[in-house]
C-alpha positions in Angstrom: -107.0 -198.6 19.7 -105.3 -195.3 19.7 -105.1 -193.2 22.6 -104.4 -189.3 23.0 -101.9 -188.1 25.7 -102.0 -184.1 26.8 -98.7 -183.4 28.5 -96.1 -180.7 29.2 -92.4 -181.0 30.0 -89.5 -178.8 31.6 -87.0 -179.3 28.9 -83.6 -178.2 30.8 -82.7 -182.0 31.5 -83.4 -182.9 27.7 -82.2 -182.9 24.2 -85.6 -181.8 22.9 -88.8 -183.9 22.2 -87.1 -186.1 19.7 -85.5 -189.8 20.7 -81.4 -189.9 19.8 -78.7 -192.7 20.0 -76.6 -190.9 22.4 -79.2 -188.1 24.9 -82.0 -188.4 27.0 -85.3 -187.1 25.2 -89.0 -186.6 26.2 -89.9 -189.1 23.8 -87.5 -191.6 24.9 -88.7 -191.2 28.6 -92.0 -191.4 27.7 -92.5 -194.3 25.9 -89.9 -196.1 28.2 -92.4 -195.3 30.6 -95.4 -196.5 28.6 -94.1 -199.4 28.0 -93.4 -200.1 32.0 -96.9 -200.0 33.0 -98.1 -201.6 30.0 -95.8 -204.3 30.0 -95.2 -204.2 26.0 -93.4 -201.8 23.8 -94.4 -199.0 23.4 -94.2 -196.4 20.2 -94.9 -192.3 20.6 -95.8 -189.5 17.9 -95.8 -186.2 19.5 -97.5 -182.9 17.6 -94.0 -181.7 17.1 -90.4 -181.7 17.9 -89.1 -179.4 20.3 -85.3 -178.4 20.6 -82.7 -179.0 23.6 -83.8 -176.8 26.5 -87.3 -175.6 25.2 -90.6 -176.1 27.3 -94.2 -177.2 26.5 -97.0 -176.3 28.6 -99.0 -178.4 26.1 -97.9 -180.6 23.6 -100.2 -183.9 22.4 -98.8 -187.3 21.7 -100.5 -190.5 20.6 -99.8 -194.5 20.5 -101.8 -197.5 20.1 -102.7 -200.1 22.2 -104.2 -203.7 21.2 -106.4 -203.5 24.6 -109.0 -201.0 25.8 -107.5 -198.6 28.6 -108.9 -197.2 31.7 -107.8 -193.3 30.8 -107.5 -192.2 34.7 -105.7 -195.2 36.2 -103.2 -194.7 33.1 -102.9 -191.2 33.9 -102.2 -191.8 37.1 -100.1 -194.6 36.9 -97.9 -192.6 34.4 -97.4 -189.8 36.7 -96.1 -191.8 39.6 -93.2 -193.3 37.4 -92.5 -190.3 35.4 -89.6 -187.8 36.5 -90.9 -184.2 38.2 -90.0 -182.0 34.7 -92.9 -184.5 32.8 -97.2 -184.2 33.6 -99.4 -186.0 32.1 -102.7 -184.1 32.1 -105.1 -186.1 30.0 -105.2 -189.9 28.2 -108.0 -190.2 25.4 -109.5 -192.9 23.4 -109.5 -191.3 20.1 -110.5 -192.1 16.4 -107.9 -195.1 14.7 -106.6 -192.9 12.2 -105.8 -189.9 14.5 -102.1 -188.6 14.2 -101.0 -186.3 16.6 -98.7 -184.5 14.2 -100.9 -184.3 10.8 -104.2 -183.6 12.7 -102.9 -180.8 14.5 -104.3 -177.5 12.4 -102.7 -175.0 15.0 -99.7 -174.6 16.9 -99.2 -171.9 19.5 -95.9 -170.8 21.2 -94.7 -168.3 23.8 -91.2 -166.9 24.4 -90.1 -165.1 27.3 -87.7 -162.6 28.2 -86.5 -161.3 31.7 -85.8 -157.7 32.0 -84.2 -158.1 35.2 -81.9 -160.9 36.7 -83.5 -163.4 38.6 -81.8 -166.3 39.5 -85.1 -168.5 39.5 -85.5 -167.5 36.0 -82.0 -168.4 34.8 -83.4 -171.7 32.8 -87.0 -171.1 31.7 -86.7 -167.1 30.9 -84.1 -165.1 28.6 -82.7 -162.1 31.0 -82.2 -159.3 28.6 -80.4 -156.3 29.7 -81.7 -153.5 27.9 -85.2 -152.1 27.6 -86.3 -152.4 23.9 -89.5 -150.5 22.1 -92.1 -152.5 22.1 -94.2 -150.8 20.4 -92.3 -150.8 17.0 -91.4 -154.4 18.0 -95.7 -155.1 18.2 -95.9 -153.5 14.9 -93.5 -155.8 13.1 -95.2 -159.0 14.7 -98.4 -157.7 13.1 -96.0 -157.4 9.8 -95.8 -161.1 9.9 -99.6 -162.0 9.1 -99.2 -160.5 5.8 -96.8 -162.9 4.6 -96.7 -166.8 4.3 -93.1 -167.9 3.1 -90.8 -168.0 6.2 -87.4 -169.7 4.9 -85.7 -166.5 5.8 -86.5 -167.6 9.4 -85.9 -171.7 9.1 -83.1 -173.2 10.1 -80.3 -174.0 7.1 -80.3 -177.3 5.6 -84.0 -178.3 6.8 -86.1 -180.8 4.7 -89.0 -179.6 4.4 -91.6 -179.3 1.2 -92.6 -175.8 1.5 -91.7 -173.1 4.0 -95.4 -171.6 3.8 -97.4 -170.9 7.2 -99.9 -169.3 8.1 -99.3 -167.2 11.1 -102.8 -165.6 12.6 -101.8 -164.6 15.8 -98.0 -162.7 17.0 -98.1 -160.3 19.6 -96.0 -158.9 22.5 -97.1 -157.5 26.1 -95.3 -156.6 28.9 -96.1 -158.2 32.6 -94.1 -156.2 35.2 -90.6 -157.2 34.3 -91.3 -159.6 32.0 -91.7 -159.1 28.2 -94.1 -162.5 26.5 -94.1 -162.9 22.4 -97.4 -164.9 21.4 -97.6 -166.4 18.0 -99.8 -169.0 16.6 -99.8 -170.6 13.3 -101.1 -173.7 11.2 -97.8 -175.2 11.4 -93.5 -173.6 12.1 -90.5 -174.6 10.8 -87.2 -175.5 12.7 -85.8 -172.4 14.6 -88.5 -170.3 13.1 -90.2 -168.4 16.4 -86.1 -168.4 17.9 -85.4 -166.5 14.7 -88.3 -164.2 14.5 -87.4 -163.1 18.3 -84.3 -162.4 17.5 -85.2 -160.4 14.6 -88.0 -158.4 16.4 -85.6 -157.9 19.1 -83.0 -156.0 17.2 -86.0 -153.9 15.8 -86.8 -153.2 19.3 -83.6 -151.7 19.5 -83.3 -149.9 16.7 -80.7 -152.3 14.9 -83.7 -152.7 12.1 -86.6 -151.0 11.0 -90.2 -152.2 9.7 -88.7 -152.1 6.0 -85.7 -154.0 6.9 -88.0 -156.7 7.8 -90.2 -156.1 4.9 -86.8 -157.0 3.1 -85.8 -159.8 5.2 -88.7 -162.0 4.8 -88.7 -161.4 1.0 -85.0 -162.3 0.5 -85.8 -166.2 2.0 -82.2 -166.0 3.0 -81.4 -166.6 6.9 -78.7 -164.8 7.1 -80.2 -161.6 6.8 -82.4 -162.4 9.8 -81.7 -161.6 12.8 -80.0 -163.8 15.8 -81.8 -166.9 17.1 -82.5 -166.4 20.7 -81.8 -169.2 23.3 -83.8 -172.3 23.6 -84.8 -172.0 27.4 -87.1 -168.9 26.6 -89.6 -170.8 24.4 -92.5 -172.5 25.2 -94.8 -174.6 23.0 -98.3 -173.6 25.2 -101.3 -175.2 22.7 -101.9 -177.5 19.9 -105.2 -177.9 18.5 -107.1 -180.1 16.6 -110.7 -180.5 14.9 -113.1 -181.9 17.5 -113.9 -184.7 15.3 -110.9 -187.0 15.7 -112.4 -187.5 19.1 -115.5 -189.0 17.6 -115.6 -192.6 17.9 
């Protein structure tokens, strides 16, 4: 049977989503931790693979299990062993062929800068000193839905089959002190919403204008982009999927 798990994760203590040889991962804590309270090994698929240092208010995962589960003793079971920076919010039974990565048909992420310096925001914020125009910057993001090749935003050297998305959503708003990029999309490539901050940024600051961008995105070369912005500002926030893989 194969199981659904809704979580989200501090990542300053780890080296992104993904299990390596020689750092501590979410992954690797996670199915360590699986595999405690089910007393067998344990194997995880999460919806995506976040870098060193980024967040996820949301982020699925699934694995299988050759026994039926109860969902909320799980859940809360998983909880008590895990470390503070890693909830578990939901556990569910969910169609055999369900795969938390391929079945996911949107992906939605938030980065967030800090106009002024706050100490409590030093890890999970990116303090900015100067005020940017965020107007111009909300009219590029709306730029983006016109186009669908993004390698001028992907990290170098990436293996990947296409560098097509679909972005339907990418827009900024300011709260207080804090300036929040939205963008949501059928899928992202490595470094992609670092690099597009980065990019928008230096519009919002009159480094580039709306053709530059134009430019940018048609070239398909990174280099022309603009800077990728720290990890700790980003957060993955939803992934969803079609209500039918939970029909069983």
């Amino acid at each position: 049977m194969r199981y659904f798990l809704e979580l989200s994760y501090n990542g300053t203590p780890y080296h992104g989503w993904q299990r390596q040889p020689n750092a501590i991962s979410v992954q690797e804590v996670l199915e360590n931790s699986l595999s405690t309270v089910l007393r067998t090994k344990i194997d995880v698929v999460g919806a995506g693979r976040t870098d060193t240092g980024v967040h996820a208010k949301q982020i699925m995962a699934h694995f299988d299990s050759l026994m039926e589960l109860d969902t909320v003793q799980l859940k809360y079971k998983l909880n008590s062993i895990l470390p503070p920076e890693i909830a578990i919010h939901t556990v569910s039974l969910v169609k055999e062929d369900a795969h938390a990565r391929f079945d996911a048909v949107s992906r939605s992420y938030e980065y967030i800068i800090s106009l002024s310096k706050d100490p409590f925001r030093i890890h999970n914020a990116y303090y900015l000193k100067r005020e940017l125009d965020l107007d111009l910057m909300n009219e590029a993001a709306k730029l983006l839905l016109n186009y669908t090749n993004f390698k001028c935003f992907s990290k170098s050297k990436t293996d990947v089959k296409t560098y097509n998305c679909k972005i339907t959503n990418a827009v900024w708003e300011r709260k207080d002190d804090l300036l929040v990029f939205r963008i949501s999309a059928n899928r992202f490539l490595r470094n992609m919403v670092r690099a597009i901050v980065g990019t928008l940024i230096e519009i919002g600051e009159h480094k580039l204008n709306l053709d530059d961008l134009k430019n940018i995105i048609k070239s398909e070369n990174r280099s022309k982009a603009g800077y990728s912005v720290p990890a700790h500002g980003l957060y993955l926030t939803e992934v969803q999927y079609p209500k039918t893989i939970y029909s069983i």
